[in-house]
C-alpha positions in Angstrom: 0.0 0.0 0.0 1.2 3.3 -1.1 2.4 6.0 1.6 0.4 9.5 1.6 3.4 11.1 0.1 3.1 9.0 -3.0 -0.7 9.9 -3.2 0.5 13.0 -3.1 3.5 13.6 -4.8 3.0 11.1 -8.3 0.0 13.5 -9.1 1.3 16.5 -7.9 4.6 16.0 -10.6 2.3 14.9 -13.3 0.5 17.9 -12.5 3.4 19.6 -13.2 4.5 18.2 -15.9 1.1 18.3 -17.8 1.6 22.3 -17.0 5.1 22.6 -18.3 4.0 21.0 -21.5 0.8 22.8 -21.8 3.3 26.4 -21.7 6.0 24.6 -23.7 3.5 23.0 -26.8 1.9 26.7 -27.0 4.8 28.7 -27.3 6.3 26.3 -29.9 2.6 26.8 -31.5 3.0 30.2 -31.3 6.4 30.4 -33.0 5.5 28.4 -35.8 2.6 30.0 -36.8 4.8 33.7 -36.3 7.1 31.9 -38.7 4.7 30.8 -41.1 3.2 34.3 -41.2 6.6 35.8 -42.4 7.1 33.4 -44.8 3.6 33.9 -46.3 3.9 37.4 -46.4 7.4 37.3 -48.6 
């Protein structure tokens, strides 16, 4: 049987995780679709 920490902590860091690669997906998103819009407009 898992510990409280663990019932804790293995969600709390996938949490985390899932957040970080929310932010990092988007921004990479972003970028492309900047990039894409400069190379349309040449």
């Amino acid at each position: 049987m898992p510990s409280i920490a663990h019932i804790i902590y293995i969600p709390g860091i996938l949490l985390i995780g899932l957040a970080l690669g929310f932010r990092m997906g988007a921004r990479a998103v972003r970028a492309e679709f900047q990039r894409l819009e400069q190379e349309r407009r040449r």
